[in-house]
NUTI-277761 format. One record per atom (N, C-alpha, C): x, y, z; residue in three letters. Coordinates in pm, whole numbers, plus 50000, padded with zeros to 5 digits. Example, Ala and Ser with C-alpha at 12.3 -4.5 7.8 and 13.67 -1.06 7.14 Angstrom:
513194943150780ALA
512304955050780ALA
513204967050780ALA
512854977550708SER
513674989450714SER
512905000350787SER
end
This chain:
494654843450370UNK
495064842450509UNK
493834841850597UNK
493664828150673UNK
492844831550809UNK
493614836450938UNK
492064834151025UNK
493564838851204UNK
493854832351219UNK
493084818651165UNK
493704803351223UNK
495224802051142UNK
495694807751045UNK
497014799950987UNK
497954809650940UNK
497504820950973UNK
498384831550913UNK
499124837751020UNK
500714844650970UNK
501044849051096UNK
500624863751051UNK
500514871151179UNK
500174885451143UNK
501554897351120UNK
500844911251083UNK
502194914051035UNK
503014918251240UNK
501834920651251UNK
502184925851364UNK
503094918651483UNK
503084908251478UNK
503764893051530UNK
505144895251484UNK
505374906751307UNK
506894901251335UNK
507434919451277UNK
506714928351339UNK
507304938451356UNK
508084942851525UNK
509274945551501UNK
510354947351566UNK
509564955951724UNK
510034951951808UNK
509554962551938UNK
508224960551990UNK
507854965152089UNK
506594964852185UNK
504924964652122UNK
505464966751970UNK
503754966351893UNK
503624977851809UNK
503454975051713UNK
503274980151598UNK
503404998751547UNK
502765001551664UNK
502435017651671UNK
504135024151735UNK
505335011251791UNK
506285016351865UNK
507215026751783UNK
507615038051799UNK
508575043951727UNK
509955035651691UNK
510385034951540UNK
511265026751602UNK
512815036551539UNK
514215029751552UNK
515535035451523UNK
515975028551405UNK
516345036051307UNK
516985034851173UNK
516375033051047UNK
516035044051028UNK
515065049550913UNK
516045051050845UNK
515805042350705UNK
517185045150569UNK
516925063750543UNK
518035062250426UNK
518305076650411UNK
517305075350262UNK
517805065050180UNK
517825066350088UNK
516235060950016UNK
515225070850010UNK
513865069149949UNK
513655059749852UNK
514405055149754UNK
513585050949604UNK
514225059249466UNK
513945057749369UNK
514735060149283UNK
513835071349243UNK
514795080949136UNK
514265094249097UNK
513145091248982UNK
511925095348943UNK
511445098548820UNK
512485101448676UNK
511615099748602UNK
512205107348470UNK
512595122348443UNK
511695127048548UNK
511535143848534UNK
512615145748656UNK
513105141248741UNK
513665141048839UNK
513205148448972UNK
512215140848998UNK
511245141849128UNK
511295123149205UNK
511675122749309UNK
511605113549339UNK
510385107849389UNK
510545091749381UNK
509085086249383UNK
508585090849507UNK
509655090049625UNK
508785093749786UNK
509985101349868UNK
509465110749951UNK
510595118150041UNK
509905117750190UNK
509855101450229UNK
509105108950368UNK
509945115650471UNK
510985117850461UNK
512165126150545UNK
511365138550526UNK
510785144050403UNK
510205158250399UNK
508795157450472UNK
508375153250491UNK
506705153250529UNK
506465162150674UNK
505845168650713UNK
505355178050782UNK
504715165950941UNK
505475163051058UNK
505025154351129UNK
503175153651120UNK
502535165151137UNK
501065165851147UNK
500485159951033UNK
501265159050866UNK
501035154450759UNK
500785137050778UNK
501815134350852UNK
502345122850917UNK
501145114550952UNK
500645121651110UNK
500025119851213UNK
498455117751120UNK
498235126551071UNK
497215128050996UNK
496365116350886UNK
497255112350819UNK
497275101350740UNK
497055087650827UNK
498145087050913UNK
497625072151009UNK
496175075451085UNK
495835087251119UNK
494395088651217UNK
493315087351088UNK
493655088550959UNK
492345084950891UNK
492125077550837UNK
493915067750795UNK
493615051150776UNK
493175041650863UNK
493325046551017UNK
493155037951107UNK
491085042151169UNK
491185056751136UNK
489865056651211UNK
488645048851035UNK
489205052650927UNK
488565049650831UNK
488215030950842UNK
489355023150921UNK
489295010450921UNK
488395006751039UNK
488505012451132UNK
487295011651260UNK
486405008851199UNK
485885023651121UNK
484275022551042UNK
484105011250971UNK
485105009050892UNK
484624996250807UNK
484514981750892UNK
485004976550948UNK
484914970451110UNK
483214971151158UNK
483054983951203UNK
481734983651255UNK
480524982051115UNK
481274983051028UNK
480194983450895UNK
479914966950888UNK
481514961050901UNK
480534942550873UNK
480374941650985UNK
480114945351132UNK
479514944351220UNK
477824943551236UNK
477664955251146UNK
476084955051134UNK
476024952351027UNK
475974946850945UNK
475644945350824UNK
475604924050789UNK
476704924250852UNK
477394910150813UNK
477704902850657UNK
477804893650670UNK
477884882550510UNK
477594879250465UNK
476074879650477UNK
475374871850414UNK
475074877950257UNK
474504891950259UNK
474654897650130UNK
476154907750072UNK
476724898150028UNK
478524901649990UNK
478454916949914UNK
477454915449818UNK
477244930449720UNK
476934938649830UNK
476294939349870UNK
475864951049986UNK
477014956850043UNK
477584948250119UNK
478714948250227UNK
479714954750118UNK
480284949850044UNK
480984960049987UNK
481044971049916UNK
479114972749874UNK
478844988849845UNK
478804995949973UNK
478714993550117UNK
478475002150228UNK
479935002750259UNK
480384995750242UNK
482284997950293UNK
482695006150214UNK
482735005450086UNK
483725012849984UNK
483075031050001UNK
481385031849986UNK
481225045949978UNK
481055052250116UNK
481155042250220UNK
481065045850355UNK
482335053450375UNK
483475047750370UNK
484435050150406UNK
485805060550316UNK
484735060550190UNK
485155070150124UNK
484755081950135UNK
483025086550196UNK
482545096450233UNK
483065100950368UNK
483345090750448UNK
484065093750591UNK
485805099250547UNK
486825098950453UNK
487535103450418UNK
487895116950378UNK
487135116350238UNK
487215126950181UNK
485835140450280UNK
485685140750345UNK
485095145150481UNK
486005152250540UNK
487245143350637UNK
488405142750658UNK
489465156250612UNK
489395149450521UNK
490585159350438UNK
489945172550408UNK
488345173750379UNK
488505187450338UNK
487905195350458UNK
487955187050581UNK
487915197750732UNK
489145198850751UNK
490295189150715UNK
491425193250785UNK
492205196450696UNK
492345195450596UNK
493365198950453UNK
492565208250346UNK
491685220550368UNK
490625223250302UNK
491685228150150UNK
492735229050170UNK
493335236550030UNK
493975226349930UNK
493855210150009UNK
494225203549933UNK
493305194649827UNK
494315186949723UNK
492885180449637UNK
493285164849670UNK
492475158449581UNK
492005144949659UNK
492195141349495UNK
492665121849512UNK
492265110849414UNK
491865099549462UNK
490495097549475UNK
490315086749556UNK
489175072449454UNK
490095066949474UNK
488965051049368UNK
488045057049387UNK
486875058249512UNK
485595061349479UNK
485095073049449UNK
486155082249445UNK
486115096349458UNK
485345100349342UNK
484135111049288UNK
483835114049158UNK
483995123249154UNK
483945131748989UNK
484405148248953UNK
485725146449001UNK
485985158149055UNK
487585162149101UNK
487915153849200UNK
487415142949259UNK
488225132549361UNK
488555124749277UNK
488065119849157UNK
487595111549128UNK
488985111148963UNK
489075095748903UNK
490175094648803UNK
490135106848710UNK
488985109548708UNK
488765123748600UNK
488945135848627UNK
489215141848745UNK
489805154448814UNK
490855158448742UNK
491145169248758UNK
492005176648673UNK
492695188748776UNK
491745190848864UNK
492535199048925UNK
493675195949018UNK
493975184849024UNK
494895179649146UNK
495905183849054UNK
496425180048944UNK
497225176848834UNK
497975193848851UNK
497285199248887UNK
497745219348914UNK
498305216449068UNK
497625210349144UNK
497845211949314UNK
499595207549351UNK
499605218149442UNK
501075211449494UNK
500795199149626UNK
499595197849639UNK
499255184549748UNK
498485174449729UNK
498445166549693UNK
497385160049664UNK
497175147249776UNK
496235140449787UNK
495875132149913UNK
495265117549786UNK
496035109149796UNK
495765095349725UNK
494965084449821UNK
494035082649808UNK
493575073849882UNK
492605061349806UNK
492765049249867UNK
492085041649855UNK
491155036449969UNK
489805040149982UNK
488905036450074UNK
489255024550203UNK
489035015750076UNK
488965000650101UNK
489494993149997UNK
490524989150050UNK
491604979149916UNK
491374962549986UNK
490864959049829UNK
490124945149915UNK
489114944749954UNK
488144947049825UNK
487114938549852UNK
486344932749871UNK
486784924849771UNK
486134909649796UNK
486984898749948UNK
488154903649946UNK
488654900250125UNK
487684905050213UNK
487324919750183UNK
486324922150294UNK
485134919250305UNK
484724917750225UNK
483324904750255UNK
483424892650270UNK
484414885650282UNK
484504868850294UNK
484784871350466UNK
484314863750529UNK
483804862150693UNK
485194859350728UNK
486324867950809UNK
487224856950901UNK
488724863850797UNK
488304868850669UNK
489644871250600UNK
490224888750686UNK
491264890350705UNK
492154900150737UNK
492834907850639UNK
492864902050504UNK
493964907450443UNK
493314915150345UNK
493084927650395UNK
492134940750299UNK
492644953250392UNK
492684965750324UNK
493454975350355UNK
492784991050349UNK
493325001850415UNK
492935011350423UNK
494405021350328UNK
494365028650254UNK
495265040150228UNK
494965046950199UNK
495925057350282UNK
495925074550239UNK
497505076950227UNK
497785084850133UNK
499275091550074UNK
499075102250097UNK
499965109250099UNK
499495130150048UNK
501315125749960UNK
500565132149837UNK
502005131949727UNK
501915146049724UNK
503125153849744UNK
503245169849730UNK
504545172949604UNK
504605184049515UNK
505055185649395UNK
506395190649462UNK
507635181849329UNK
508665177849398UNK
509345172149443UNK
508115168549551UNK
508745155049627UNK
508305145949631UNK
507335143449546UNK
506595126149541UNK
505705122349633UNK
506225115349706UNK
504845107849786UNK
505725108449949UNK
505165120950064UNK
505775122450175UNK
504805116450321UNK
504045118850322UNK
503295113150465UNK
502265101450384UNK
502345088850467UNK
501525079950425UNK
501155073850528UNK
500195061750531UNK
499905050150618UNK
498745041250583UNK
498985030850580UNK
498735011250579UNK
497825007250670UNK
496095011150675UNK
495765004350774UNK
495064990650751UNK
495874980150832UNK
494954961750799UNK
494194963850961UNK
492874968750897UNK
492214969451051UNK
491464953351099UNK
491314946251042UNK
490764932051104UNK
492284927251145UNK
493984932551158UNK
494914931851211UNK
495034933451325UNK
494394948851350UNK
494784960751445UNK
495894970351391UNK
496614968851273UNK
497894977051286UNK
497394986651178UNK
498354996851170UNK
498295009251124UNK
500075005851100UNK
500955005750953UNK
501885008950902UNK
502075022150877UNK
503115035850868UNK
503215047650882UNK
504735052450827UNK
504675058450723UNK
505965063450695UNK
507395073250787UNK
506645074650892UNK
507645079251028UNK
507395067651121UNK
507155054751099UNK
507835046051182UNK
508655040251096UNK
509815032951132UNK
510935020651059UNK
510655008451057UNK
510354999150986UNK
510114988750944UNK
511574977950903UNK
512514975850989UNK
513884974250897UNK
513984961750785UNK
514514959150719UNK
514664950150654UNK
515604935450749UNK
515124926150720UNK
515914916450826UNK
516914916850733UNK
518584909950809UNK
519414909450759UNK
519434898550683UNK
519174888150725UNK
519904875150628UNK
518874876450488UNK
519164866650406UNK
518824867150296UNK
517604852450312UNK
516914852850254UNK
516294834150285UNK
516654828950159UNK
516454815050162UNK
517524806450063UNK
516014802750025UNK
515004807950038UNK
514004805549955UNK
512774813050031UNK
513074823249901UNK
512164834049892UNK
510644836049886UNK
509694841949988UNK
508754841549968UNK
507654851949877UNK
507264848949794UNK
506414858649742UNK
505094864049678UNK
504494871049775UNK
503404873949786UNK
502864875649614UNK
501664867349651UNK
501134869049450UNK
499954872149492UNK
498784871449374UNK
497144875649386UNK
496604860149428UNK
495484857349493UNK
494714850649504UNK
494544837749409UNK
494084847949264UNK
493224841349191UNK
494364839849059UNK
495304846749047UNK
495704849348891UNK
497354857648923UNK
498094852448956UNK
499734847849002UNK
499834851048822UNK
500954862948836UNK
500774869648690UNK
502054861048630UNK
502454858648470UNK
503664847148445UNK
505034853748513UNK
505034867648502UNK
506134872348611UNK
505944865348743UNK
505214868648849UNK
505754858648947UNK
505974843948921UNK
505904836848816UNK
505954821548795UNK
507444821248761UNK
507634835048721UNK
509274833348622UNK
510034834348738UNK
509974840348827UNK
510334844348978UNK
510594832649070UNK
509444825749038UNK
509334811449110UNK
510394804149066UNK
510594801748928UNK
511544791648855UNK
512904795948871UNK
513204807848899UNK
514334810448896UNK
515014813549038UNK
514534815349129UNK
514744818549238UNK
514304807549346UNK
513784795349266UNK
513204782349367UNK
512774789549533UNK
511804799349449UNK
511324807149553UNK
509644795749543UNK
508844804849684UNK
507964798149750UNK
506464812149732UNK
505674808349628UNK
504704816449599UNK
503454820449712UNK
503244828349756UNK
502054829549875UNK
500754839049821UNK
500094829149789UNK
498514840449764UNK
498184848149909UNK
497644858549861UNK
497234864249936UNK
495704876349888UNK
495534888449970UNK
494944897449912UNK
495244907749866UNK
495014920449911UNK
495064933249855UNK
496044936749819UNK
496574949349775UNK
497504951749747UNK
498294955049813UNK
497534962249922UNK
498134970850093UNK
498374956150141UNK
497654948950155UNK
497954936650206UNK
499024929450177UNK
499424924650061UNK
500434921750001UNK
501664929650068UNK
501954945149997UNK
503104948050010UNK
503264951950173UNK
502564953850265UNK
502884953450426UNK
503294938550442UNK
502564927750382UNK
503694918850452UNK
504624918550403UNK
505504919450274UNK
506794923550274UNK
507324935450391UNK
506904942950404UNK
507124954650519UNK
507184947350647UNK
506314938650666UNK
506274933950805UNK
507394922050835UNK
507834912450721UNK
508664903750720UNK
508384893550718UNK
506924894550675UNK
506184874550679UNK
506044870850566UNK
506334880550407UNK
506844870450281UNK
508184886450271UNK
508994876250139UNK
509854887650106UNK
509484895449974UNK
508644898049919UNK
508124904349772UNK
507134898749732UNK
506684908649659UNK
505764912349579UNK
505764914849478UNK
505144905849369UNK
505264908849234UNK
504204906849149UNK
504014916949124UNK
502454923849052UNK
502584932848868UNK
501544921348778UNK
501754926248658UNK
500024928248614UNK
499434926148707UNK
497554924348588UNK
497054936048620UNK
497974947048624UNK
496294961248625UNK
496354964548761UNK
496964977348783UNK
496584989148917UNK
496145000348881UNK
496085008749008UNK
495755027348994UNK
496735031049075UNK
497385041649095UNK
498125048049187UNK
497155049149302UNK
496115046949354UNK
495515044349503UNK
495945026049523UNK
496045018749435UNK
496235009349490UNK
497905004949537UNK
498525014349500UNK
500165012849583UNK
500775023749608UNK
499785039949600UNK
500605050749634UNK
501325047149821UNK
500045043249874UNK
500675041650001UNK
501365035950027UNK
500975022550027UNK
501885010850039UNK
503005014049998UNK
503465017449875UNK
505035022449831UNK
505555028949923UNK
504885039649963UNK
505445047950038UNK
506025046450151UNK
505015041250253UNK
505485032350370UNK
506675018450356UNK
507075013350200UNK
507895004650214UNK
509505011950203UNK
509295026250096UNK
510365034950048UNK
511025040750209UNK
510515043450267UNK
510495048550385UNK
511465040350492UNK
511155024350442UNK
511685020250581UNK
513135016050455UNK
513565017350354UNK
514385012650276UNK
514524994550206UNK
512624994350181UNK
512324983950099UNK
512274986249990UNK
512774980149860UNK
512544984949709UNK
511704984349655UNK
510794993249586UNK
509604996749559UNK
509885004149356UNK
509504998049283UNK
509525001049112UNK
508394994849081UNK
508404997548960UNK
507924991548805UNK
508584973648830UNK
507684970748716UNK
508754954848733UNK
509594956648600UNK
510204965448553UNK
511154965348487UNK
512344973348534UNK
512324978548634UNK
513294988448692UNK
512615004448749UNK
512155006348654UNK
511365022648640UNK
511015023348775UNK
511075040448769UNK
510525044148902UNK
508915042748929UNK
508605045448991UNK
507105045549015UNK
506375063249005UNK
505485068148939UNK
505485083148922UNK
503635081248976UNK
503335092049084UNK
502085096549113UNK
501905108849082UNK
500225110549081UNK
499585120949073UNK
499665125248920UNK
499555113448852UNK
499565114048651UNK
498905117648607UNK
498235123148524UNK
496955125848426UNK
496175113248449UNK
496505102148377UNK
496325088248368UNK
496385082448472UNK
495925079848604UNK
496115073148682UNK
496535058248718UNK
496975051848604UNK
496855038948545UNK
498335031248572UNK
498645023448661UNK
499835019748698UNK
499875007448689UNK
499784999748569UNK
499834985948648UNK
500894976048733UNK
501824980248672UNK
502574968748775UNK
503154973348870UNK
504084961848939UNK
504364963649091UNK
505524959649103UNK
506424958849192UNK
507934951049278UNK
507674956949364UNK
507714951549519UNK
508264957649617UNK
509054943049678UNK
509834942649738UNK
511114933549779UNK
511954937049885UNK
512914929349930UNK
513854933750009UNK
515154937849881UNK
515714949049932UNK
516514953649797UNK
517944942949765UNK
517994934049860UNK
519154922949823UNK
518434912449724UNK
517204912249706UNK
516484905049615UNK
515744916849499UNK
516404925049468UNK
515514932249350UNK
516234928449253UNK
517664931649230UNK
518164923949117UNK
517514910949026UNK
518514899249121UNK
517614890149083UNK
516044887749024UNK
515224894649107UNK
514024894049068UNK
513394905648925UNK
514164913048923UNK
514044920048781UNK
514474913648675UNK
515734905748692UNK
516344898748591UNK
515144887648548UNK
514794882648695UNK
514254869648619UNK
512484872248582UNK
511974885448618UNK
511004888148501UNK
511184898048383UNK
512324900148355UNK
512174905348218UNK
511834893948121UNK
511504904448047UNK
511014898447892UNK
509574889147936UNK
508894890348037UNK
507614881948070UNK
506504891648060UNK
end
């Protein structure tokens, strides 16, 4: 996506702009775990939990903003070693002035932030974050579609305060705002794939649903525009972490977008294994279909 040809998400979220509170938040989160903990309860989340999460996806996306500000494009490696540990040190910062009792999993995170921590796995809070999702989006001059997330998954209840920031957007997505699902159905479905490598599940998707494939970037990127309403799904099979869709899920569960496994399964955070690879998120009048037509791929 450039600015020149892309629509933004923000263009087709409902009301006065993005940050607006909005009316009719589903009831119904996402499907239960195996253990029977559901994937997300943001009905439970603590408003300040809330509040909290959007002020450090959104102030974390500023920084990265002013980072290719001074820095620029020309050296791509650079730019994305000063983004990723910039904004991961500006995070996890964050959380342990304002959440000092909680633990952290963060991509760049090391020791106990980090995939090898062990102590979260005891914590009843944990804070999932991904720095900077996207990038290689965020070093290409002019691209938008790279992302900020923070989750807090608490034991129990899965994944409760989250938020989505696409700061070369302006918007900040948030699990206490509503995102609704449009009503009609489209007679040809759009769906967000990777860039480079559109996994044979979305191709099977394509063939069967004479749906309309849209590369795009990140992962936050991806599943907010399903959230926002400018493709309808997302379908992801080559390799994640639970930072790369704790949020995003969350914020889609929230507004009553369907969010699994691409075989049905629920989605489970805060694992030993941090290792999630695949994805669905959709409008839930298209999950059927779209499970059917990637099984067995």
């Amino acid at each position: 996506m450039t600015p020149e040809s892309r629509d933004t998400i923000a263009q087709h979220l409902d009301g006065e702009g993005p940050q607006r509170r909005l009316s009719g938040m589903h009831d119904a989160p996402g499907p239960a775990s195996p253990t029977g903990a559901p994937t997300a309860t943001p009905e439970a989340a603590a408003p300040a939990d809330a509040d909290l999460a959007a002020a450090l996806a959104t102030e974390a996306g500023e920084l990265l903003l002013r980072i290719r500000a001074e820095l620029g494009f020309a050296d791509s490696r650079a730019l994305k070693t000063a983004g990723d540990l910039r904004a991961n040190d500006f995070l996890l910062g964050r959380v342990s002035a304002e959440r000092p009792g909680d633990a952290v999993l963060s991509e760049e995170g090391k020791g106990e932030s980090g995939r090898v921590g062990t102590e979260r796995l005891g914590a009843d809070r944990v804070w999932i974050i991904d720095p900077l999702d996207g990038t290689r989006e965020y070093a290409e001059e002019g691209r938008d579609d790279w992302a900020v997330h923070v989750a807090l998954w608490q034991r129990g209840l899965g994944l409760t305060a989250a938020a989505v920031a696409l700061p070369a957007q302006g918007v900040t997505l948030r699990t206490d705002r509503a995102y609704p699902v449009p009503a009609a159905t489209p007679a040809k479905p759009r769906i967000a794939v990777s860039r480079t490598r559109p996994p044979a599940q979305a191709l099977a998707a394509e063939a069967a649903l004479g749906a309309e494939l849209v590369p795009m970037g990140s992962a936050g990127a991806k599943v907010m525009a399903v959230v926002g309403g400018t493709v309808d799904a997302y379908v992801h099979a080559g390799g994640q972490f639970e930072w790369d869709s704790a949020a995003p899920v969350a914020v889609a569960l929230a507004s009553g977008w369907h969010a699994t496994r691409i075989d049905g399964a629920a989605l489970r955070y805060n694992e030993a294994d941090p290792y999630l690879p695949d994805l669905l998120v959709c409008r839930p009048d298209l999950a059927e279909p779209l499970l059917a037509a990637v099984k067995g791929h």
